[in-house]
Each structure stands twice: as C-alpha cells, then as structure tokens.
C-alpha positions in Angstrom: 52.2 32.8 -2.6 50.1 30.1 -4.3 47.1 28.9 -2.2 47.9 24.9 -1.1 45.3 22.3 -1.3 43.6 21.5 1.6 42.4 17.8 2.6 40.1 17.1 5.4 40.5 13.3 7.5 38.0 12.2 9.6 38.5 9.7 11.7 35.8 7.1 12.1 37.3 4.0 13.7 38.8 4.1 17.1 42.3 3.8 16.1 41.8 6.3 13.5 45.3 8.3 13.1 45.9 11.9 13.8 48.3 13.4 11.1 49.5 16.8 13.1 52.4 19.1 12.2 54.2 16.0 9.7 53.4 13.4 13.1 51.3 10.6 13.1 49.2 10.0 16.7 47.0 7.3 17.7 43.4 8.3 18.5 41.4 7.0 21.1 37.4 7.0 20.2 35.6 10.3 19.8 38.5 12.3 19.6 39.8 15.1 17.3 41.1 13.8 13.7 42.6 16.6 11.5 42.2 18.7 8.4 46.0 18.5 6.9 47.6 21.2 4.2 50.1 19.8 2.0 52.5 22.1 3.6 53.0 19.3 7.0 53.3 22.5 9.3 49.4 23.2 8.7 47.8 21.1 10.4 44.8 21.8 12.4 42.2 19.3 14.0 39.3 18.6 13.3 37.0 16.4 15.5 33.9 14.2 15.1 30.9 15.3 16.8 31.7 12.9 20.2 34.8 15.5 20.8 33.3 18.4 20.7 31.1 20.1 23.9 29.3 22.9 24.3 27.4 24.9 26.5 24.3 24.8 24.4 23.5 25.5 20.9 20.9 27.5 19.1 19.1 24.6 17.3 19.5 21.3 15.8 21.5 22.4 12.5 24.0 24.8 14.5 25.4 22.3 16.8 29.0 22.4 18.4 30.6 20.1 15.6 30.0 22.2 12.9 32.9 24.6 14.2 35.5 21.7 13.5 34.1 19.8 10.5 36.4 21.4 7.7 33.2 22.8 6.0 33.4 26.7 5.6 29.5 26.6 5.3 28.8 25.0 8.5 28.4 26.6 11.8 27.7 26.5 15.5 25.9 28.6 17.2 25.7 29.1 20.5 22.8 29.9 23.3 21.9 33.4 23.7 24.1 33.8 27.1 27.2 35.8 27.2 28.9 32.9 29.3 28.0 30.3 26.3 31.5 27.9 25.6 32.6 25.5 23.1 35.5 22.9 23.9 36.9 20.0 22.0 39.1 17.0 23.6 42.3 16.5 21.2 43.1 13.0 22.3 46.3 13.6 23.8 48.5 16.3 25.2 49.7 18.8 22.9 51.4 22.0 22.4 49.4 24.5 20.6 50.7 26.7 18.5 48.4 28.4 17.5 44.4 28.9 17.4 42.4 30.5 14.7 38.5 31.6 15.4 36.5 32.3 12.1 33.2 34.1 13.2 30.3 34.5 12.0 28.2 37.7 12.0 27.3 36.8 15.8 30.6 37.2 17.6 32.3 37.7 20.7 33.2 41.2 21.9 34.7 39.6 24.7 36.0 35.9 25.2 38.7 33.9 26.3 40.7 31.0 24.8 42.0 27.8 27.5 43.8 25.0 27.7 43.7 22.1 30.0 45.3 18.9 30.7 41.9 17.0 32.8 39.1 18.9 31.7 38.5 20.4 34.4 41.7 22.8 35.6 41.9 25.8 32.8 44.4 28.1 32.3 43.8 31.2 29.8 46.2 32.0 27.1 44.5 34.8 25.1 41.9 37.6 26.2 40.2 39.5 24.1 38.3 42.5 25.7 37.4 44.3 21.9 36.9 41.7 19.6 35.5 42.7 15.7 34.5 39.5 14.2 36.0 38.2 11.4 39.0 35.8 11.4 41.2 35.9 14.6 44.6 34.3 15.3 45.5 34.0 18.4 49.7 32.6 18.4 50.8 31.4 21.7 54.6 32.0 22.1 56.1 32.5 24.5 53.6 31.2 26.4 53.4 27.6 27.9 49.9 26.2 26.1 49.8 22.4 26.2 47.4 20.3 26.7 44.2 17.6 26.1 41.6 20.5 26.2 41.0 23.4 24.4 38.0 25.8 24.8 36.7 29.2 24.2 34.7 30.7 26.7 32.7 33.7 25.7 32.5 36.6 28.5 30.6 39.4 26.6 28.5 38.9 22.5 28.9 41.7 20.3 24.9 41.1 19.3 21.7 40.2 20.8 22.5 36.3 19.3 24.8 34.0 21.0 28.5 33.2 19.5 28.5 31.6 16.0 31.6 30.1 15.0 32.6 28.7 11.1 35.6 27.3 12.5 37.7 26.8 15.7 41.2 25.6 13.9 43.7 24.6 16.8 47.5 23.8 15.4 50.1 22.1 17.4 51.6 18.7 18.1 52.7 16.6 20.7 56.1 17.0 22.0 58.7 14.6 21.4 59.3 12.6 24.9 63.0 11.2 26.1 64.2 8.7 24.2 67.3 6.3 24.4 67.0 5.8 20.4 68.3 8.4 18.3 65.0 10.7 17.0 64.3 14.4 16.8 64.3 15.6 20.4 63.1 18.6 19.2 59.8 18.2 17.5 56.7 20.4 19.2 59.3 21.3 22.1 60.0 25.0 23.3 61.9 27.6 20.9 63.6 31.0 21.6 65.2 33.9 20.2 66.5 37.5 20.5 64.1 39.3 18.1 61.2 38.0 15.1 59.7 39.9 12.3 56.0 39.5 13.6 54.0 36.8 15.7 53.3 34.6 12.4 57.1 34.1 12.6 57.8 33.4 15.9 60.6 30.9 16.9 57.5 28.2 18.2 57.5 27.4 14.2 61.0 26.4 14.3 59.4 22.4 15.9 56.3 22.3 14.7 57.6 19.7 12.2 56.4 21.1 8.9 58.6 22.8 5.6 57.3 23.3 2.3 59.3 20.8 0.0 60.5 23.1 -2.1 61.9 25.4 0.4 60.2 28.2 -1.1 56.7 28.7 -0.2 55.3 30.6 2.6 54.9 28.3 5.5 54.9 28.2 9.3 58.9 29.5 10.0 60.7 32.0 12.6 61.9 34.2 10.8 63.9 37.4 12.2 64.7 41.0 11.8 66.6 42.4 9.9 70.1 42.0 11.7 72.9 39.8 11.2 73.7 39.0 15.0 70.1 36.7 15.8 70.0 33.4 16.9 67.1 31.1 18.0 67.4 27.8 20.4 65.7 24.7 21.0 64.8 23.6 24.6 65.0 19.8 24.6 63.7 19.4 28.1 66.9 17.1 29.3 70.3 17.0 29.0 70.9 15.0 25.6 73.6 13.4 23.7 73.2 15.1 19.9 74.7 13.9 17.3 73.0 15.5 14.1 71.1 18.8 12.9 68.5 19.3 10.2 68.4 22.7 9.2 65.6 23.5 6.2 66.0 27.3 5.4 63.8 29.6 3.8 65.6 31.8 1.0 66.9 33.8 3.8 69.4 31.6 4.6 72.3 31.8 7.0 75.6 32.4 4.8 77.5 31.4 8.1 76.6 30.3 11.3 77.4 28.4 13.9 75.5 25.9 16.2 76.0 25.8 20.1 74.6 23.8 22.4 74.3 25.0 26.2 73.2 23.5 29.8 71.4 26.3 31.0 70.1 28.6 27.8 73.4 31.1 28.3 76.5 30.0 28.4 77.1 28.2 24.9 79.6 25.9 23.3 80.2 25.9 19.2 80.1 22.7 17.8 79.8 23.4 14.3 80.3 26.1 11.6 80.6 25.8 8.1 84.0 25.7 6.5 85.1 28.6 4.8 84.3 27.4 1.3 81.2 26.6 2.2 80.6 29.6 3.4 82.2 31.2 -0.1 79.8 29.3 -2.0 76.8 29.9 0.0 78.1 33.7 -0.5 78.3 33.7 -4.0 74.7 32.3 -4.1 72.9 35.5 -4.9 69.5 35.8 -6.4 66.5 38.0 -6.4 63.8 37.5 -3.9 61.2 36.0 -6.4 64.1 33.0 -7.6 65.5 32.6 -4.6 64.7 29.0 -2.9 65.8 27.9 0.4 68.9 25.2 1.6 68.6 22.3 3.5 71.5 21.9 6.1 72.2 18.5 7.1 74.8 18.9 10.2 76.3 15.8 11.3 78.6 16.9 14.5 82.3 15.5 14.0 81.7 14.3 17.7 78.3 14.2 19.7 77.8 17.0 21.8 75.8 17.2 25.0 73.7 19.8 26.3 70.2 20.5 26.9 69.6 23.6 24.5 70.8 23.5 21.2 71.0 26.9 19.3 71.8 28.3 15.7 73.7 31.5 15.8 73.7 34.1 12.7 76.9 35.6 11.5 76.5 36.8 7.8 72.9 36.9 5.9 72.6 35.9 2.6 72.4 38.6 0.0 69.7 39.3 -2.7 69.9 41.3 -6.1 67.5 44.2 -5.5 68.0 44.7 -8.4 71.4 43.2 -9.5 73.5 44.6 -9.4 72.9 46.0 -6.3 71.9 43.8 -3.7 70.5 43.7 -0.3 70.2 41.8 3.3 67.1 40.4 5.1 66.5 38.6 8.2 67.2 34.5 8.8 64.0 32.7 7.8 64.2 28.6 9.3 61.3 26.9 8.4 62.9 23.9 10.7 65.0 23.1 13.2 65.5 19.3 13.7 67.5 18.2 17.0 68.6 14.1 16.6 70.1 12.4 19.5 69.1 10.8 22.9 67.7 11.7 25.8 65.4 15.1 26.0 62.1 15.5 27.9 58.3 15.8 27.0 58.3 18.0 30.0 60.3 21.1 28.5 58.0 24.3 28.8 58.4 27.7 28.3 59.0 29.9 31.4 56.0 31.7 32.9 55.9 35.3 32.0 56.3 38.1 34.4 53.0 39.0 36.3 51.7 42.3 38.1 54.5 44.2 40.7 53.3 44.2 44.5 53.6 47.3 45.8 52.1 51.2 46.2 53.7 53.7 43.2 56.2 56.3 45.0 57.4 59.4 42.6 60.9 58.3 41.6 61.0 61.7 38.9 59.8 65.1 38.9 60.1 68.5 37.3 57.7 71.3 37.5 60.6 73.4 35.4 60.5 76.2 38.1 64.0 76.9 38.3 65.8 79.2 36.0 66.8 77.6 33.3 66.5 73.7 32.2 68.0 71.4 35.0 70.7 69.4 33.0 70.6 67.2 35.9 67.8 65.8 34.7 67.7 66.1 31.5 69.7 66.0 28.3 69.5 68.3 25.5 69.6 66.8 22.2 71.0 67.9 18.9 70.6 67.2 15.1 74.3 65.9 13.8 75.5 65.3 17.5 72.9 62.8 19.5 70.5 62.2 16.4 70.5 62.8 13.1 67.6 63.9 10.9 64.0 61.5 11.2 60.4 61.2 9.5 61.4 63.5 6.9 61.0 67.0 9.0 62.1 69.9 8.2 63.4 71.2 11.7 67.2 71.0 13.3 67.0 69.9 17.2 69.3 72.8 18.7 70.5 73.6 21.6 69.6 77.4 22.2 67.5 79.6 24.9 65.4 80.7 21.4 64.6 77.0 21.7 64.5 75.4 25.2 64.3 77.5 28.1 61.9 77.9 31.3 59.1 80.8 31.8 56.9 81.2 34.0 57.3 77.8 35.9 56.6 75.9 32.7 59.1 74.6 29.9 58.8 76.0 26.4 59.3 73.9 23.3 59.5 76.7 20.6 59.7 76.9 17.0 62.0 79.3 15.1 62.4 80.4 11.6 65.6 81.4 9.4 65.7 80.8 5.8 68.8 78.7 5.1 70.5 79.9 8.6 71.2 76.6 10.6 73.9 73.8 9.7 73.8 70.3 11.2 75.0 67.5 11.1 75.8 67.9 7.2 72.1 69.5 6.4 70.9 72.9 6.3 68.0 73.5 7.8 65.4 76.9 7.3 64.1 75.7 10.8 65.0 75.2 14.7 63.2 73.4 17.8 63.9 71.7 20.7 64.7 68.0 21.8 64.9 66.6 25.4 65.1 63.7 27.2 66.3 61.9 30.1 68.6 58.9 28.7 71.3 59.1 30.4 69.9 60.7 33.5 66.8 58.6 34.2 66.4 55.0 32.5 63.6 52.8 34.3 61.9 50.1 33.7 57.9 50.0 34.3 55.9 52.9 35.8 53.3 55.8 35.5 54.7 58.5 33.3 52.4 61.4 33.2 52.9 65.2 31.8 50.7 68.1 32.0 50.7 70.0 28.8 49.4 72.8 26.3 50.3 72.2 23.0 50.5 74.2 19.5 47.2 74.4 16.6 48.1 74.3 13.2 49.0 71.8 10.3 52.2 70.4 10.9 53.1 71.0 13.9 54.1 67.8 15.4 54.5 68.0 19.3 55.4 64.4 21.3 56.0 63.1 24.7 57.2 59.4 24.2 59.4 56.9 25.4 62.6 54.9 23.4 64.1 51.8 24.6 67.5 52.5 26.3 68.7 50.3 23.5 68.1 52.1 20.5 71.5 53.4 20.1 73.2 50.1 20.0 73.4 49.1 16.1 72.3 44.8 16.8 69.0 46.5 18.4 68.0 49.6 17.3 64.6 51.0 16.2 61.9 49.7 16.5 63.0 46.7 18.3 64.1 48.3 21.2 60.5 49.7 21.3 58.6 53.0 21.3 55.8 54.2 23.4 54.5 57.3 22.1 51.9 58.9 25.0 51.1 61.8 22.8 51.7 62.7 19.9 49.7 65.7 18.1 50.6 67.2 14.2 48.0 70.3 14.6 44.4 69.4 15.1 43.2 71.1 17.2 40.2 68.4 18.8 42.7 65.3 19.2 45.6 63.6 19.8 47.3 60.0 19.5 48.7 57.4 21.7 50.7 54.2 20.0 53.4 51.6 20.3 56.1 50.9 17.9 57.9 47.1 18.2 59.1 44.1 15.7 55.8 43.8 13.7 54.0 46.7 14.7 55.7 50.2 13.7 55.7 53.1 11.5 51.8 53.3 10.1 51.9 49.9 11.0 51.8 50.6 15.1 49.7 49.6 17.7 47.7 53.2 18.2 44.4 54.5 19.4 43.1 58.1 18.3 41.7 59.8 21.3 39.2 63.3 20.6 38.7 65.7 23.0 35.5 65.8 25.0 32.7 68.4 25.4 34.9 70.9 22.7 38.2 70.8 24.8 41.3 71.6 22.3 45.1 70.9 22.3 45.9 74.7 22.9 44.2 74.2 26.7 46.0 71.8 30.0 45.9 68.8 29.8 47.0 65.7 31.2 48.7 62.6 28.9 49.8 59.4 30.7 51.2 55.7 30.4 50.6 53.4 33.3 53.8 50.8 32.0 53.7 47.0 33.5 55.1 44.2 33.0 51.4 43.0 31.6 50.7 46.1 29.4 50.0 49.4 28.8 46.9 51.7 29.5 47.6 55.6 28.3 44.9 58.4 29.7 44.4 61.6 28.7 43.2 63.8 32.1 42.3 60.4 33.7 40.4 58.7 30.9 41.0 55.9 29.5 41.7 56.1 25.7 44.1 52.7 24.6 44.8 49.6 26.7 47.4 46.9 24.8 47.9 43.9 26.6 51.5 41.7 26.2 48.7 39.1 26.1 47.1 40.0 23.1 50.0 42.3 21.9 52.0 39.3 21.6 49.4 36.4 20.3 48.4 38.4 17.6 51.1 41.3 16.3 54.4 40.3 17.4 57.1 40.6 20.4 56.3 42.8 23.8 60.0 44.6 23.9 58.8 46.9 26.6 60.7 44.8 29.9 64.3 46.8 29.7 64.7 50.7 30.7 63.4 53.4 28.3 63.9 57.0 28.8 61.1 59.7 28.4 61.3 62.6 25.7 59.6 65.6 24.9 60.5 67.3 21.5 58.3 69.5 19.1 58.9 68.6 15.5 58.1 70.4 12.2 56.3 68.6 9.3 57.2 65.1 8.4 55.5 61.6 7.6 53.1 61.5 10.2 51.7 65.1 9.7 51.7 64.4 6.1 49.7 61.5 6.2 46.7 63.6 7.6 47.1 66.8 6.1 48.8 65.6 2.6 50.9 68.8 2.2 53.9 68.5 0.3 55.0 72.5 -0.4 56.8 74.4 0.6 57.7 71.4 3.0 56.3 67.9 3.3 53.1 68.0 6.1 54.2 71.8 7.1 51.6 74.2 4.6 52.4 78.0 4.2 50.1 79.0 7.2 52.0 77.5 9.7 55.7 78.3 8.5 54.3 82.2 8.3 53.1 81.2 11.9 56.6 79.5 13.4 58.5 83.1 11.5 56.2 85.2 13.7 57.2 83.6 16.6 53.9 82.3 17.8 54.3 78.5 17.6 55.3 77.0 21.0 55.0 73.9 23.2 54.3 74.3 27.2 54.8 71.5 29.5 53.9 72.4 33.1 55.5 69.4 34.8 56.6 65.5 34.5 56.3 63.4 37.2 57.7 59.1 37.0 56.1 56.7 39.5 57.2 53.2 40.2 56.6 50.3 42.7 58.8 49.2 44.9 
C-alpha cells in the first residue's frame, strides 16, 4: 500500500490539543502532544521534554525526549545499568492499543512494557525475555492496558551500553465515558471476537476511531479468518439505549449480516439485517482484490435497542474475481465499528486473562505399550479416506494394519512399508503405508505435561511427529489452524536434530512459532530420548530429555503474532509420515517423490525404516 504522510504536533501552550485515534483531548502542561498519520487510526504521542522521565541518560544529546520527538535521527540513551527505564505521562487516561519500540544498536535483551494510572502502581502488559533489536510491536488485546503512564523498564541489555531508543510510539485513545446525549459509546472501548487473521488485526482496531477515507488503504482494522460464521462485539461498559450503527468496511465486506445487541456478551438479540436486495446488490458487487474498495454502512435501527454489547454477526462474505471468472472468499475486514446512543461507561475493560493452576501434576494418561497389541482403549487408529484424508503433500496412506502399528518388545512401532501402486484410499493410490494414532476421542484435555520417550528413524524424508490438534479441528467454522497445533517433535531425517512449534491464526505452516533444537555432545535421533510440552494457561515450554529448547508465552505470543487458541481440549498424536512440505523444504528433493530421495524409499522397501515409542505419559493439576 502507498506510504501516508506523516505530520508531527507539538504542543507548546498548556492547552495545547491532543489529536489521538480521530479525538481531540485537552492537554494539561508538559504532557504528551502527538505525531498524527493522515490515516486518523495512527496516531501515536509524542511528548515535550517535561513528559518524559527517565532513569538516567548517557549524556546531554541522548536525553529521554529524543525517544518521542518524531525525529528518526534522534535518540535516548540510557545509563549503563540493566534496570535503566524510560516513562512518559500522556495527560490523561487512555487505552493503549498498541506500543511500538524502535532500537537502536544498544537494545534490550530483556525488558518489560507498563501502564499505570498514578505513577506509581504498574502493571506489565508485555515481557520480553529474547529480544533482537530492531523495531518491536507489542499489540495489547485482549488485555486490559489503560492508563496515564506508560513506561519500559529494561531487566537485562543485549550490549555492554545502556538501552538506546529512536522511538517509543504509544497508540490509543481515551474511552468514550456515559453520556445522556447521543455520541459514539464505542470509541477506545473493549472489542471481541471468535477468531482474527493476526495481532495487527485484532478486534481492539474496531474503536480506535480511525478509517482511511477511501476505504481502501491498509489501516488499523480487525479483520478475520477465513470463515463465513465470525462476528466481533463492542463492550459499551453500561447498559445503553442505541439507536444507530456506523459500519466502514474494508473490501472484505459483509454481503449479509446481522447486528445483535446483548446484556451479558452471550445471549443476543437481532436488530438489524439487510433486506434481501440489499443483500443481492452487495452480492453482485464482485471485483478483484486490487479494485476492490470498501462500503460504509450507515444502520439506523427501525426502533432503539438496548443492551450493553452490541455485535456484528457474518453470514455470507463478499466474493472477489481471482481471476474472473472464477472468484474467491476472504475474511470480514471492519476498519470501524461506531456505536451512537446513550448511556455506556468509561469503565468497560477487558476481562483479566487466565493465570497459573494451583496444584501438584498427577498422571491422568499412560501407556508403556506392554500389552499385546495396541490398546484401543486408549487410542484410535487413524486412516487415509476414513478419519483424514491426504496432507503436506506425502506420499504415504495412514493404514490400519499389524505391518504398520503393532507392539514389540514393550515399545510401539511406527513402521514404513513399501508396495508399488498396491494401496487405495480414500480415492488415491498410494506406493506407500504407515501408521497414524491418537487419542481424540479417548483422551481430550485441556493443559498439562505431555511427555514421550522415543527413538526415531535417519534418513531424508522420513517425517516422524508427536503433536497435539485442537479437539476442534474437525468442525468446518474452526478447523486448521485455528483450532491450534502444538507440534513437540517433529523430525524429517537428520540425524543431529529435531523441531518443536506451534501453529494458530497468524502463525502456521512455514509461518509457525518454532525453535530448532540440535542434539548435544553427538547424541542422534536413532538413540532414547525424551520430548515434552509443559501446556498452561500462560504458555508453553517443550524439553527435549529435560532441557529447555522453546518457551512461547500467550503474553508475547499474543502481542506480537496473533491469537493463543491453546485454552480448549487437544488430543495427542503420534504418526510417521513419508516426504512432504516440511521435509522438502530442507532436503529440496522432488524425485521420485517430493522430500522422499531414492535412498530412503530403497530403505522403507527393505523394511528397515521404523518409529519406536517406549511410553506416553499426560500429567495435569488438579
């Protein structure tokens, strides 16, 4: 999209105004003024020198109001002391939205961004414990981040220097308070939804009072996936009498909807939908992406409505030529949400998120797989045309067969088998076989430590896993990868490492959340070893034999990639696969199979390629 000019305001006078999100503020002396984009949802502050503190700086020309005077050249720099800090006073109480950190070469490693409402009381709303420098945004839905004060408080540097900062850009607004005139009761208040594309689109955009006048460009928005059945509310902190909704759409607009209003965020009442030639027309407005513009929906309700959330519900997405003829469905993309009526609150917040459970973890699953044969109790056996059909682009059919699946030795075997042209499933014929399991079905939990002890197969290709799906993933208004994906370990035939990742809205496919983790002291895949997720309601940390190799946060997870769907049941799976577009994108093979060479498929006909798990053991609080 085309870059937008940028104007900087300073306020000098102490009734300077603050122009924030499309709102104008009064300003008390020494207090933030803004830089402002011509798009009204980008506005950050900015702040005289009087509004800024700081813990100390490195000399006269680095001070602390360098990080907020709109000039890209300009810096603070902090003392050399890892507990260094920088805060600025906004004038007022707002809801942030989002804060982005432009460092210099001296950065933090580890630091910490607050709010508070006094000064003095500060509550954290994004950790980082690995920073790199560069340009960070930290977004802060679905967290509760208002306030007068906002500060980053450095815990570890990166370098021998203190922190340097270019810019500390902070974006939000005050919330609209109650009212007995008629005025948008939503502007700068709370926002929900089901799912959204990535954190840059949350549903906080929704309020934040900005849209790009033509409807077109890339501006702050919520926009979702790609599903027809998404909604996203407005809290407007009160019980209210509404009698009128702005709705300014991205080209992704709604081709019908409806909009609800509720007393408690779940049980809703339609007040509005489009007729049914409006919804014809809005039908027959089809476009490719690139001509496509956006819709403003002016909704005046045949009669006031009264309710304290106010939500727009998806039916039908608009299509897009791709190319014509053919066409093709996105998400819904709302730059705005506008709520007119009276009443509402100032005080509507977000909910506070789930914290640590109490409790000591108790075993609540277990096989060592030394019975005779594969406890279907336990576990369900999965098959290519019945339970799943063909993924990732490999080459093997999930049967169920003793060649395949079966117990020996107290250990289960995952094993490979080879027939030219011999299997048929699920419409596909398949030169391959291999084995699937998993526990949906038979054990679907939420939280825990997952661990496996396992020896696992060398060669290019060969694509052995132990991972978790969502419980969800089979319904069609969820599915992948919004019902999430935690992968423990994953392994395509190297024989020094293996790979941990999560897969969610924003973050999936080559796109995930993932660490690469290489065996210590020359250990190998081929020898025991032990791969485990320790799953809470706060994050994830994934070991292999007790180390430490990724830790994800929801904190950081969710400021800066996109939504934590990791707090509903998932079911654990152990599968090896053949080939495909993970092992491809390491070992670039494409004959005589995509990522499976000639070595290994002359190794899987001779029998010798095999997965061993020795046991799998679940443990939960509570």
């Amino acid at each position: 999209m085309p870059s937008r000019t940028r104007r900087t305001l300073m306020a000098a006078l102490a009734t300077a105004a603050l122009l924030t999100s499309g709102s104008i503020l009064t300003a008390p002396p020494a207090v933030a003024a803004v830089t402002w984009d011509t798009d009204r949802a980008n506005a950050a502050y900015a702040a005289n020198a009087n509004a800024v503190t700081a813990s100390g700086s490195e000399n006269g020309g680095t001070v602390a109001g360098n990080a907020f005077d709109g000039n890209a050249a300009s810096r603070w720099s902090s003392n050399f002391a890892d507990d260094a800090w920088i805060r600025v006073d906004l004038g007022s109480t707002v809801r942030v939205h989002r804060v982005v950190l432009d460092w210099e070469a001296a950065y933090g490693k580890r630091y910490v961004l607050e709010v508070s409402r006094n000064g003095s009381d500060w509550t954290p709303f994004f950790t980082e414990t690995a920073g790199t420098g560069g340009t960070v945004t930290a977004h802060t839905y679905p967290q509760e981040v208002t306030g007068r004060y906002v500060r980053m408080r450095g815990v570890e540097r990166a370098t021998p220097w203190g922190y340097s900062l270019f810019s500390f850009r902070i974006y939000g607004g005050e919330p609209a308070p109650a009212s007995t005139g008629v005025t948008n009761l939503a502007l700068n208040h709370p926002a929900f939804t089901n799912f959204y594309q990535h954190a840059g689109n949350s549903p906080a955009y929704i309020t934040d009072g900005g849209w790009p006048a033509n409807l077109k460009d890339d501006a702050t928005r919520w926009s979702s996936d790609w599903n027809a059945d998404r909604w996203v509310s407005v809290d407007l902190g009160a019980r209210s009498t509404i009698s009128k909704v702005d709705l300014y759409w991205e080209a992704a607009f709604a081709v019908d909807y409806q909009i609800q209003v509720s007393d408690d965020n779940t049980n809703w009442r339609t007040v509005y939908q489009p007729s049914a030639g409006e919804v014809a027309a809005r039908r027959a407005d089809v476009k490719s992406p690139g001509e496509a513009v956006g819709l403003h929906d002016a909704v005046t309700l045949p009669t006031p409505a009264t309710g304290r959330y106010v939500r727009m519900l998806g039916k039908e997405r608009r299509n897009f030529y791709n190319p014509a003829p053919h066409t093709a469905q996105f998400g819904y993309s709302l730059y705005e949400f506008q709520v007119w009526g009276t009443g509402g609150s100032a005080g509507a917040a977000y909910p506070a998120l789930p914290g640590e459970q109490p409790g000591a973890y108790r075993t609540t699953f277990f096989d060592d797989f030394t019975g005779g044969a594969l406890d279907r109790g336990k576990w369900r056996v999965v098959r290519t045309g019945t339970e799943m059909g063909p993924v990732n682009g490999e080459s093997q059919a999930y049967v169920d067969s003793a060649d395949n699946i079966r117990t020996e030795n107290g250990n289960l075997i995952l094993r490979a088998k080879y027939c030219n042209d011999c299997t048929r499933a699920g419409g596909g014929t398949y030169d391959f076989t291999s084995g699937r399991i998993d526990t949906n079905t038979k054990f679907d939990f939420t939280y825990g430590k997952v661990s496996a002890r396992m020896k696992l197969p060398v060669g290019d290709g060969l694509w052995p896993a132990f991972w978790m799906l969502g419980s969800n993933v089979d319904n069609p208004s969820v599915s992948w990868p919004a019902s999430g994906e935690t992968d423990i370990m994953e392994a395509v035939g190297y024989a020094d490492w293996t790979s941990t990742a999560l897969h969610g809205p924003g973050y999936s496919a080559d796109g995930n959340i993932g660490a690469r983790q290489v065996f210590p002291n020359g250990g190998r895949v081929d020898q025991w070893h032990t791969y485990s997720v320790e799953w809470t309601p706060t994050g994830m940390k994934f070991h292999v034999d007790d180390v430490l190799v990724q830790e994800t946060t929801r904190n950081k997870l969710e400021s800066t990639r996109g939504q934590w769907v990791y707090d509903h049941n998932q079911y654990v799976i152990l599968n090896l696969a053949l080939g495909g577009a993970y092992p491809a994108g390491w070992n670039k093979v494409t004959t005589p199979y995509w990522g499976l060479p000639q070595s290994s498929v002359d190794r899987i006909a001779s029998g010798g390629v095999q997965a061993e798990v020795d046991w799998v053991r679940v443990e939960q609080k509570g």
